[in-house]
N, C-alpha and C positions, 0 to 999 in steps of 0.2 A: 443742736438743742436751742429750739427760738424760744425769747422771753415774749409772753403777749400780756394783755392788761387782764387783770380777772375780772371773770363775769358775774362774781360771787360776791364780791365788794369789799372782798378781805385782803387782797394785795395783791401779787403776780400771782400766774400760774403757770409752771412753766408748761409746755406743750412740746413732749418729745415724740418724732414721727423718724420710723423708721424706715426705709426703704427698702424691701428685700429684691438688692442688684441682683440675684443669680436665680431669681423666680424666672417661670414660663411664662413668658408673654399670652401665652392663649388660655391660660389656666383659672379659674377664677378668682379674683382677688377681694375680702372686705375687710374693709377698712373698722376697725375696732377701738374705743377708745376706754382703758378704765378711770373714773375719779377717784380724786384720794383729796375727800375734805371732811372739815368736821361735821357734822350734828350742832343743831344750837337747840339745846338742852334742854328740854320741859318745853319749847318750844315750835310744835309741831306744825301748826302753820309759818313760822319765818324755816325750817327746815325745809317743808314746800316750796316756798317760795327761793331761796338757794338752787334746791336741786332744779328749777328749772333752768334759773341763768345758767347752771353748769352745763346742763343738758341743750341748751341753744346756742352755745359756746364749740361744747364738742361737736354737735351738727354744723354749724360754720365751715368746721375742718373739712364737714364732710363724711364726716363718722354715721356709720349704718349698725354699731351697736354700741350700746353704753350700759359699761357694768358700775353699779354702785359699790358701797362697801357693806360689811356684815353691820346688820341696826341701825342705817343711816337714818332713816326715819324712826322717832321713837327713840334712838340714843343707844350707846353701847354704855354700862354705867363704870364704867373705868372706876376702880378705885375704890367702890362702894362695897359694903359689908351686909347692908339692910339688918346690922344689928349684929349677926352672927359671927363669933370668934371675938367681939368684942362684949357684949353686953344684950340678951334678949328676954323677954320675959311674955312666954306664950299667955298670961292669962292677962297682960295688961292692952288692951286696946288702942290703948295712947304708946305706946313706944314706939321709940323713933325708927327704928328699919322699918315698921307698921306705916308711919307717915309715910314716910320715902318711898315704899310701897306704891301705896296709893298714887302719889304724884308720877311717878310711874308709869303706874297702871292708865291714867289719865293721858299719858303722851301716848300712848301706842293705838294703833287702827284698828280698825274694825275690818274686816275682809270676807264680803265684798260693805263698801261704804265710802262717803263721799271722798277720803281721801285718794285711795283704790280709782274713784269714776276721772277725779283729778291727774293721779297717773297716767291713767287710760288716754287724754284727753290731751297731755305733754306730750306721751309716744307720737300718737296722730298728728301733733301737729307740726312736730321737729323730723317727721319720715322717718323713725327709728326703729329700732329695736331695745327695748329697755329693760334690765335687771335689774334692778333694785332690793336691796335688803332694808326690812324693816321689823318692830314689835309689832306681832299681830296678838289685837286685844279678841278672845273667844270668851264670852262670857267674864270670868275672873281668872281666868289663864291667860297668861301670856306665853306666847311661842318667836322664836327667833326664828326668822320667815325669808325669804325669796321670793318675791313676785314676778312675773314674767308678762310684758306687753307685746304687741307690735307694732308696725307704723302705720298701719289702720284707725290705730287709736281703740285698740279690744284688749281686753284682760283675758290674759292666756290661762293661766291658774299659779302654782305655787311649788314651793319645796319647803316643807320645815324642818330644823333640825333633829336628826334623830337621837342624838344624844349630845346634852347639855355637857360642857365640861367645867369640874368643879364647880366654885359656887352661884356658877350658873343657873345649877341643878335647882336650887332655893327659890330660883326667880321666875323659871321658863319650863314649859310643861314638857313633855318629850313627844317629838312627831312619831308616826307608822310608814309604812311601806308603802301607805296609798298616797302621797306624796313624792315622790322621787321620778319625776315627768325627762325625759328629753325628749324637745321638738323640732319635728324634720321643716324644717324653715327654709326658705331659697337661700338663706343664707347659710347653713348649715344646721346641723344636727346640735342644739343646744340645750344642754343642762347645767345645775350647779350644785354642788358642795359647800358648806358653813363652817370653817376654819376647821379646830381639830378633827371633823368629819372625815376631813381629805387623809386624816390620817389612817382610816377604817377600809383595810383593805378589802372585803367583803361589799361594802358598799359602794367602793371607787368599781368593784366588778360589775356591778349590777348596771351602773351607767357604762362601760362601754359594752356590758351586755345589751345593751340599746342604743349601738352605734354611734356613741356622743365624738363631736367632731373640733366643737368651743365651749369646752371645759371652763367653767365660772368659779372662782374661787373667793367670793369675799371675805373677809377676815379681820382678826381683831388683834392678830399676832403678825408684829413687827420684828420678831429676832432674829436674826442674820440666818441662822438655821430653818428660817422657814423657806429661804429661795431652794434651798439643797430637797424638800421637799415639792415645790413646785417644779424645779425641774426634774425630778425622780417622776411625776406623774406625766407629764408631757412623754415622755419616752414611754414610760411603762403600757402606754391609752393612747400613741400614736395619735395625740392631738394638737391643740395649740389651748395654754392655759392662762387663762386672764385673771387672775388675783389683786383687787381693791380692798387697800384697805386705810381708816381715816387717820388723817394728819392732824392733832388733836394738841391746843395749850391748856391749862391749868383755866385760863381766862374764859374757853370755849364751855365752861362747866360753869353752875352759877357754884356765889362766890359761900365761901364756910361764915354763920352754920346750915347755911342752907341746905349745901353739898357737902361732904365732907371726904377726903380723899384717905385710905387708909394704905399699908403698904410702902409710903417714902419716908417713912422714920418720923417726918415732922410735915406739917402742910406747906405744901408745896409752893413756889409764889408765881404769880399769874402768867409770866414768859415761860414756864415750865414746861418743856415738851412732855408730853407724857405719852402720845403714842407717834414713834417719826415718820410711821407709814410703810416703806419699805413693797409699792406699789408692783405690778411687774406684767409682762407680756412674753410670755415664751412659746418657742414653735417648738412641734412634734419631734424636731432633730434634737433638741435639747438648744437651741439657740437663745439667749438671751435679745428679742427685737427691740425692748421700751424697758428700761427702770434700772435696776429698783432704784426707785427714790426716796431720800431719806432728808429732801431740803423744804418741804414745805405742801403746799397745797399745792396739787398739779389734774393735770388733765396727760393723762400716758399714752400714749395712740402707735399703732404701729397698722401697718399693712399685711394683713394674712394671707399668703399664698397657700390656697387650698390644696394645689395639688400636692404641697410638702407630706400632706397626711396619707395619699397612695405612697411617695417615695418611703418614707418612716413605715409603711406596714407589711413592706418587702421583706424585709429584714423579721419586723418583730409585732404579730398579731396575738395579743392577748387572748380574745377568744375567739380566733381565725384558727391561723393551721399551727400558732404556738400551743393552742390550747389540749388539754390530754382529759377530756370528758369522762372518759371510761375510767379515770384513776381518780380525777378532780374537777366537782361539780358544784355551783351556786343554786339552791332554789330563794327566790324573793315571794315572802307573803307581801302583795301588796293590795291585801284587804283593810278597810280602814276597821281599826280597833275602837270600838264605840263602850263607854261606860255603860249607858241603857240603850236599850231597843225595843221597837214595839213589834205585836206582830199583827195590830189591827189593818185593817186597807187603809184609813186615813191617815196611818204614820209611815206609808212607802218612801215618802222620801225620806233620806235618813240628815241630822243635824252636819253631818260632814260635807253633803252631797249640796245642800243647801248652803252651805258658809263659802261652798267654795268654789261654786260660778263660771266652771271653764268653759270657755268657749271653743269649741271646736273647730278652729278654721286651720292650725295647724296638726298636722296627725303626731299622736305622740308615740312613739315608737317602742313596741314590743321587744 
């Protein structure tokens, strides 16, 4: 585990790389790196600007994909209540989860929009492959998102959460079925999952119903019981699963009453870890290659031997020849579910189809 300088400007990052000795030399190998850093908070352009140094950092390594964490951009609001369970008053305008709201609402992106073109525009010019989790702002919704680049420097399209957990539900709208993409890429088959999503075994079908190969896991749950589910899907989906998630102090958030942190009995003081991360890279065997880390801001990298994912499906193909169709079977509506519709000619395209801009250069897989 080599200690290197951060390129974040927040202190070391460690940079753990794993070697996998007992891979096939002729097999194909990509090199993968998740981050695990904070968000700076309401502050969406210094957020930008972060993700890049980390993103020109892990390309250093040599990393051909980089997974972010859940809300990296836009902010995961750790701690916040926006009123509710504490004090709310739906006819008062001015109440504070109202504020907070808004402030909010003002950090999250638009998609497609300049932040999105700026993405785009990192991917291209570090040769990557890029996940990234962010707030996507859709009018006055907000949805906890996944974006997906490549090292083109093109916006691939997205994934948004399909079900908000707890009081999440208050803040972020719920995704449909016409999101849930994985893309056949040279580098493999990839999609992703949004923390307790992973736990929806219906919807973990549906992606390796579409042959997902580099399972993306960003995340906002750091407890120790989350690696037992990361490596339960790695086996179960004969993949490799990449789970980022940020490494976060009390001081990363602005200070109370601006912010205010609910949940630690009392507010918290600025060295406060409050989320320790718990980052991780596991292969299809159930191998632990990179993490979990739980000492700070890092950059986790490990070497993926692809062929592990034919040896892991020898044994155990979910819906290969484990699978028993005639007794046990998935359908996915993945039409997007639209409040209005028109049905004049001038409103064929629909607000979905327009917000969200995929570009077609990788095929997405049936």
């Amino acid at each position: 585990m080599a200690l290197v300088t951060s390129g974040s400007g927040a202190g070391p990052v460690i940079n753990e790389v794993e070697m996998n000795g007992g891979a096939d030399p002729s097999a194909t190998t990509v090199r993968a790196t998740v981050v695990q850093a904070s968000t700076v908070f309401y502050d969406t352009p210094a957020t930008l600007d972060k993700a890049e140094r980390l993103i020109e950092e892990a390309a250093g390594y040599g990393s051909q994909l980089v997974v972010f964490p859940e809300a990296f951009i836009g902010g995961y609001p750790r701690g916040s209540t926006f009123g509710f369970g504490i004090s709310v008053s739906i006819a008062n305008p001015k109440d504070k989860g109202k504020e907070a709201f808004r402030r909010y609402h003002a950090a999250a992106i638009d998609v497609p929009g300049p932040e999105v073109t700026r993405l785009a525009a990192m991917a291209g010019k570090y040769k990557v492959f890029l996940v990234m989790g962010v707030i996507e702002r859709e009018g006055y919704t907000l949805y906890c998102s996944v974006l997906f680049f490549d090292p083109l420097g093109r916006y691939l399209g997205k994934h948004r959460k399909l079900m908000p957990t707890a009081l999440e539900r208050i803040i972020w709208g719920f995704g449909d079925g016409s999101t849930i993409p994985v893309y056949d890429t040279p580098l493999g088959k990839i999609g992703a999952l949004i923390c307790w999503e992973n736990k929806m075994p219906l919807l973990r079908t549906a992606l390796y119903g579409r042959g997902i190969e580099i399972y993306c896991a960003p995340t906002a749950d750091s407890r120790p019981v989350w690696q037992a589910s990361m490596t339960h899907i790695a086996l179960e989906g004969g993949c490799f699963v990449l789970s980022a998630n940020q490494f976060c102090r009390r001081k990363d958030y602005p200070p109370p009453p601006e912010y205010e942190f609910a949940g630690f009995g009392e507010e918290p003081s600025a060295d406060t870890v409050v989320c320790p991360g718990g980052s991780v890279i596991i292969s299809p065997s159930g191998e632990v290659l990179a993490g979990p880390n739980y000492e700070g801001e890092a950059l986790i990298t490990a070497d993926l031997d692809l062929g592990e994912i034919v040896r892991a499906k020898f044994d155990f193909d979910v819906v290969g020849h484990y699978a028993r169709p005639e007794v046990l079977s998935l359908v996915v509506n993945d039409k997007p579910q639209l409040p209005v519709s028109f049905t004049s000619a001038a409103e064929k395209i629909t607000p979905t189809a327009k917000s969200d801009g995929i570009v077609k250069s990788y095929r997405i897989t049936d």
